[in-house]
C-alpha positions, -999 to 999 in steps of 0.1 A, spaced: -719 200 609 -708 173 632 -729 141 629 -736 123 659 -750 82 662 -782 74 685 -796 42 694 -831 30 706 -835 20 739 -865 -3 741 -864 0 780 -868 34 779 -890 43 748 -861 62 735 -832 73 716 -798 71 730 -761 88 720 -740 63 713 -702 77 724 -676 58 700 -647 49 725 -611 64 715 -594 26 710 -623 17 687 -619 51 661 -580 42 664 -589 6 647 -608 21 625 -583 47 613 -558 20 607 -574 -3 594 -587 22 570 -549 31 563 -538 -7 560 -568 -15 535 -552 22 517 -517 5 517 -529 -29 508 -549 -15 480 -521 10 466 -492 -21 468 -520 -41 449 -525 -13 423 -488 -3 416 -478 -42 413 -507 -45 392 -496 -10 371 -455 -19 368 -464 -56 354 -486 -46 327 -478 -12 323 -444 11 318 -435 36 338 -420 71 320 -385 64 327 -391 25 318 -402 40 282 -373 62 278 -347 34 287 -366 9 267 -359 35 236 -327 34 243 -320 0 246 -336 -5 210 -314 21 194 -286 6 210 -291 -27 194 -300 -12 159 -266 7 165 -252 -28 172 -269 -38 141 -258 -13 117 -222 -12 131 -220 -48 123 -231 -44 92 -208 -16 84 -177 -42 97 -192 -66 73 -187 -40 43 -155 -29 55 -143 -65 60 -150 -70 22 -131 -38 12 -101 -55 34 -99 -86 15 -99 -69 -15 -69 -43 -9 -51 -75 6 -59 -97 -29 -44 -70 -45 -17 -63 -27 -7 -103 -24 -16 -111 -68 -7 -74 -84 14 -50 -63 36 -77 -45 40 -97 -79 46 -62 -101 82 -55 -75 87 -94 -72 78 -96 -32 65 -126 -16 24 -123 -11 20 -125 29 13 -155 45 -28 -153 57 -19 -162 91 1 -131 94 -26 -109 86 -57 -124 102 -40 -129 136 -64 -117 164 -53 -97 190 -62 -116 224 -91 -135 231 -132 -128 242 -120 -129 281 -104 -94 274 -141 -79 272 -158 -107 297 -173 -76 318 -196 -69 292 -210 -103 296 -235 -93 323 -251 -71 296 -284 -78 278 -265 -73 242 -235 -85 258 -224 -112 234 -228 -93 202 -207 -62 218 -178 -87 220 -187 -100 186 -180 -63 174 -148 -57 197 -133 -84 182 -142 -76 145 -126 -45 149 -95 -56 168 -85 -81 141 -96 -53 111 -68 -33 129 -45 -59 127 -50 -66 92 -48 -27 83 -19 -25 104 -4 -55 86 -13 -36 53 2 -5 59 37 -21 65 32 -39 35 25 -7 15 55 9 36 76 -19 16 61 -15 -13 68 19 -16 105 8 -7 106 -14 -33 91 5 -64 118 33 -52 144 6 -57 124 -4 -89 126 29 -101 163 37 -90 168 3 -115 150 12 -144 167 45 -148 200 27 -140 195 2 -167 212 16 -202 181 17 -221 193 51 -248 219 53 -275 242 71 -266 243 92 -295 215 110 -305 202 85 -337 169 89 -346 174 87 -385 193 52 -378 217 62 -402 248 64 -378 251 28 -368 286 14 -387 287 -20 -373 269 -39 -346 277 -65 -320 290 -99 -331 313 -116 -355 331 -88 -374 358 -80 -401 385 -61 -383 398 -30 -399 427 -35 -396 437 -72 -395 410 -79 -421 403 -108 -405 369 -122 -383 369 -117 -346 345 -103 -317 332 -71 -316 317 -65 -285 299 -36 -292 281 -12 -317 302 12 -334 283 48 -345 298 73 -373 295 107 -364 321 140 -372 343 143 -341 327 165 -316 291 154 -314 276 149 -277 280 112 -262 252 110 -235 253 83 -207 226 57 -216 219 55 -177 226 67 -141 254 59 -127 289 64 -113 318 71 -132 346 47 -125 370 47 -153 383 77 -176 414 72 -195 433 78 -231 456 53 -243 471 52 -276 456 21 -291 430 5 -280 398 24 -269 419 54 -273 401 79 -249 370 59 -229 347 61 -204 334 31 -182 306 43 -160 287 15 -131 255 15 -133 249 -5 -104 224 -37 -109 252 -55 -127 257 -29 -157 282 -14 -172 286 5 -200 319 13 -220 324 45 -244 352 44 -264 372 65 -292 367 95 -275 378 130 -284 374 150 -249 361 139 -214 332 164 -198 329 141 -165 358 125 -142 359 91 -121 340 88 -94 312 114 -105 276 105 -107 259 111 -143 225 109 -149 208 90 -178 207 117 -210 238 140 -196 263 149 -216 299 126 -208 321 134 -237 326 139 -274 330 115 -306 365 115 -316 388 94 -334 415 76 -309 431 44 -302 427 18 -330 404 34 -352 398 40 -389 371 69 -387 351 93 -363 330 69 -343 315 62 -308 326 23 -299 299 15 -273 295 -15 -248 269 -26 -227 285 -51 -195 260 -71 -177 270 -94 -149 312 -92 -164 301 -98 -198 295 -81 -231 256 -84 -241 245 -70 -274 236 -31 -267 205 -30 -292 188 -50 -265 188 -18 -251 177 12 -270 140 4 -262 135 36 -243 135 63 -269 134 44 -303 95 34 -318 90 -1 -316 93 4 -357 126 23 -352 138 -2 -326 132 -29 -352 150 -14 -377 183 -9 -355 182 -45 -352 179 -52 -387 210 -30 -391 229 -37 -362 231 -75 -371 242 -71 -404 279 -88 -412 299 -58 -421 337 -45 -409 340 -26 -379 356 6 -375 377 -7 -345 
């Protein structure tokens, strides 16, 4: 029902409609709207300061699980930084020292890779610093595993040389001995056979009926076969590489030819009785560097260490030679 305002009219005894004027509802009805506006700006300032919006709660979630990510990936570079310095001590005191490499020099493998300006845009961020921090963590852990796999690249280089070495080196007899009885006469100061007087022997002489197997002691190449009537009679030389050589001597027949690999173990010839000899023997050598060394140095690699002791005993004992 529409509502209507009177006033009293004293001059008249009576009541009067009052007509609002058009100008005077139009203030009203803004300045009812300005008091709304006023009143709302007040109330959502009010709201935002001291209280969070939705959206404001979702992002401020995020932003703490991004700086406990920050947190844990930190402490995750931490752990890993520890493993690196271990596989690098390692590397620099065991497996470096074990194939006789130089350890690597620290400031090769903790060089960084730039500087901070390289991630300056994330400066303007709230976690910016520590983002950096991380970046750069990880950059120089690359380095240092990058450093670490070349190392383990040589490595692998060198213990395949290593190995190539060790099964180079004559480290067998060369005829199968394992009851020690077959060694005649070892390396040193001998009575010659034939002269019956003292002189060099340069290696050990083994006494065994003329056919049994002669083995190379190593791998290597074959570089000299040849029979001469005094002498070594029928012999093998065979280069080892690494400074070796080893001579076998007295031969009766050749199963390899110069210039043929053999590997340590394989079958090269057979015990005979040429050249200046008194009986079926092997006369064997071992050549290091151009020089005769005593081959019972040698024989570690399929003799006990008892055994190994006793062919020592017996190989340095002053008898005659059979060359």
């Amino acid at each position: 029902m529409k509502k209507f305002k009177y006033r009293f009219d004293p001059h008249n005894l009576q009541f009067v409609h009052v007509k609002t004027s058009t100008w005077i509802l139009i203030l009203r009805v803004f300045g009812f709207l300005s008091a709304s506006v006023v009143a709302g700006f007040l109330f959502l300032t009010l709201a935002y300061s001291f209280m969070d919006s939705p959206k404001e709660k979702l992002l401020r979630r995020e932003i703490d699980n991004y700086k406990l990510q920050l947190e844990l990936l930190d402490a995750k570079s931490a752990k890993i930084q520890q493993v690196m310095k271990s596989l690098e001590e390692r590397d620099d005191k065991i497996y470096r020292e074990i194939f006789g490499a130089s350890p690597i020099s620290p400031d090769v493998r903790k060089v960084g890779i730039g500087g901070s300006d390289r991630y300056r845009s994330l400066r303007n961020y709230e976690n910016g610093e520590a983002m950096i921090k991380l970046h750069e963590t990880y950059d120089q852990l690359y380095r240092r595993l990058y450093v670490q796999s070349k190392s383990y690249d040589e490595l692998i280089k060198l213990a395949k040389a290593k190995n190539d070495m060790l099964m180079s080196i004559p480290a067998i007899q060369p005829v199968a001995n394992k009851d020690l009885k077959r060694v005649a006469s070892g390396y040193g100061s001998r009575i010659d056979p034939i002269y019956r007087t003292r002189k060099f022997h340069a290696g050990m002489d083994f006494t065994a009926p003329v056919g049994t197997p002669v083995t190379a002691t190593g791998d290597g190449v074959v570089q000299v076969v040849e029979s001469k009537q005094w002498g070594y009679g029928k012999s093998i030389v065979i280069n080892h590489g690494y400074g070796y050589k080893t001579r076998y001597a007295h031969l009766s027949k050749f199963k390899v030819r110069a210039g043929q690999k053999v590997s340590r173990g394989e079958v090269i010839g057979f015990v005979g009785n040429t050249g200046k000899s008194t009986g079926p023997h092997l006369h064997y050598e071992v050549i290091k560097n151009k020089s005769t060394v005593n081959p019972a140095n040698y024989y570690y690699n399929d003799l006990t260490p008892e055994q190994y002791e006793a062919i020592l005993k017996l190989s340095n004992t002053h008898n005659q030679s059979f060359d």
